[in-house]
N, C-alpha and C positions, 0 to 999 in steps of 0.2 A: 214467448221467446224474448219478448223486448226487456220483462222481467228479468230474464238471467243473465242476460248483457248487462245491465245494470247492476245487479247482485254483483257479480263477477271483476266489475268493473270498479265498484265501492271498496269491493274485498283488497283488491291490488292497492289501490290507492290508501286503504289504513295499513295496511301492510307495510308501506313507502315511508309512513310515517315512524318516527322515533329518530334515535340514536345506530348508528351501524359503524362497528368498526370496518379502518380501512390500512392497510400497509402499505408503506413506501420503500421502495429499494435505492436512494438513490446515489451517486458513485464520486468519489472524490479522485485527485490522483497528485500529487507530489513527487519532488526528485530531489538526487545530492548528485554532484559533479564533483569528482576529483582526482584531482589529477598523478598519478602513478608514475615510477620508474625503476627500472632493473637495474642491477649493477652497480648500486651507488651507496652509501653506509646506511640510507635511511632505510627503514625496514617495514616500515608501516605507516599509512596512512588512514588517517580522520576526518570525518563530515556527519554533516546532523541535518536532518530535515525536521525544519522549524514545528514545534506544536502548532505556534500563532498561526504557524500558514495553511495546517493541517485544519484547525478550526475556523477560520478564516474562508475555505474551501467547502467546508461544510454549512455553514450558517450559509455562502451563497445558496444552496439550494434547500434548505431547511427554514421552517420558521418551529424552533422547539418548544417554543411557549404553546404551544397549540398540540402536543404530542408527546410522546416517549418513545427514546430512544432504547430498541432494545437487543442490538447485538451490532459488532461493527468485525466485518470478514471480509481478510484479502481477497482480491480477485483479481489482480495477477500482479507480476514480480518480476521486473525486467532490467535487460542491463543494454545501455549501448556505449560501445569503446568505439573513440573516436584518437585515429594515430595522431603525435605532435611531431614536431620537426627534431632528426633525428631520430626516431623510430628503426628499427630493424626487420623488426618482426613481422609474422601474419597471428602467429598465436602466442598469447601468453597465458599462463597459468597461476591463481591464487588463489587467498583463503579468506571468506568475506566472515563478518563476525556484528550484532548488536550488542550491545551495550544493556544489561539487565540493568532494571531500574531498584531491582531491590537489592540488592546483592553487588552491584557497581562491577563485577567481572563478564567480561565477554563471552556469549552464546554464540555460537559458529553456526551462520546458517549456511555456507559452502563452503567443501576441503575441494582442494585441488583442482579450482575449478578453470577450466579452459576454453578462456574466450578466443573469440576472431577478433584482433586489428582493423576492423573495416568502418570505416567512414557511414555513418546509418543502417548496419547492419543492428536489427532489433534479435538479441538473444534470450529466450526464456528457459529457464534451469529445472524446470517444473522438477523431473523426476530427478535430483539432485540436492535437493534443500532437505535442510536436517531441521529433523520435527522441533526440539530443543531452538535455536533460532528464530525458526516462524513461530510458535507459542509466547514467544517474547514480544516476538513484533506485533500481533493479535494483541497481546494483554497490555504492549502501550500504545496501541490505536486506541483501543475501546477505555483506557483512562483518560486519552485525550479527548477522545469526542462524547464519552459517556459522564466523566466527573469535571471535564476541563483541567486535568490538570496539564501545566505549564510546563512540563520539562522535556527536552526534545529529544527526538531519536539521534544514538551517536549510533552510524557505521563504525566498521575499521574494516580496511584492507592490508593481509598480509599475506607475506612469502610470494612477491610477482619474480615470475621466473620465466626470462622470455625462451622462447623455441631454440634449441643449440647452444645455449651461453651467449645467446644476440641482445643486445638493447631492446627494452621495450621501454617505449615514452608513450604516454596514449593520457586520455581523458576517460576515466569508467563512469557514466552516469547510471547510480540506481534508480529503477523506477519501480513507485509502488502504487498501487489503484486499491483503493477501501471502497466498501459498500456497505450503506450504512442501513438496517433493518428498524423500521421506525413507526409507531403504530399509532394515529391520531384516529377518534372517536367525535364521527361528526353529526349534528343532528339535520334528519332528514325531512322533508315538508310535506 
């Protein structure tokens, strides 16, 4: 018996030995604030979340020398409207849009989309977002954090249209959370 404890025991332990891959999932998350208003000539509004800041966020929890990166997937999409002074509203309604990197025209990731006016109210649009816009957004995360490249995400927000023909003044912050699929190869003793 004390034979196969040890047989058994050997087997496990060169087993243990070599190379073993291993995957990391780990999660970045970034924002753009900007601020909006109804009734007024301007018609649209612009903000960019930084590449630098985007890699910047990733290198905190990565060490890439050590691994490949091999896919980079949103994992959630959110917005919080925060009212300004003068406000009217409880709802407004718009149309959010990214910025293709190839093609320099705007992909619409929400029509007509109708937010709450609430001070920390977190709203996610899941069943809302147009495939065309998130495909965009996916194909420049994963150039930023897979080739590094430096050019940053432009939002734009159009057609805010408050509830009634009333003012809406508010603050929209986009929030985005990427998760980054990363596959390092460690040797095992």
């Amino acid at each position: 018996m004390k034979k196969i404890i040890v047989f058994v025991w050997a087997a496990l332990l060169l087993g243990a030995c070599g190379e073993k891959d291993l995957k990391f999932y780990p999660t970045f998350e970034e924002s753009i604030t900007i601020p909006v208003e109804s009734n007024v000539d301007i018609t649209e509004y612009k903000g960019v979340i930084s590449a630098a800041d985007i890699n910047a966020a990733v290198d905190d929890v990565l060490d890439q020398s050590d691994g490949e990166i091999e896919s980079v997937n949103i994992e959630a999409f959110w917005f919080v409207v925060e009212p300004l002074d003068n406000n009217e509203v409880q709802k407004a309604s718009c149309d959010v849009y990214i910025k293709s990197r190839t093609s320099g025209e705007y992909e619409q990731i929400l029509d007509d989309y109708e937010v709450q006016v609430n001070a920390g109210l977190k709203q996610t649009p899941l069943n809302e977002l147009m495939k065309d816009g998130v495909d965009e957004l996916i194909a420049q995360l994963e150039a930023i954090v897979k080739a590094n490249s430096t050019e940053d995400i432009t939002f734009k927000i159009e057609d805010i249209v408050g509830e009634g023909g009333k003012k809406a003044h508010c603050e929209i912050t986009i929030n985005v959370r990427g998760t980054v699929a990363f596959a390092q190869t460690v040797e095992m003793l």
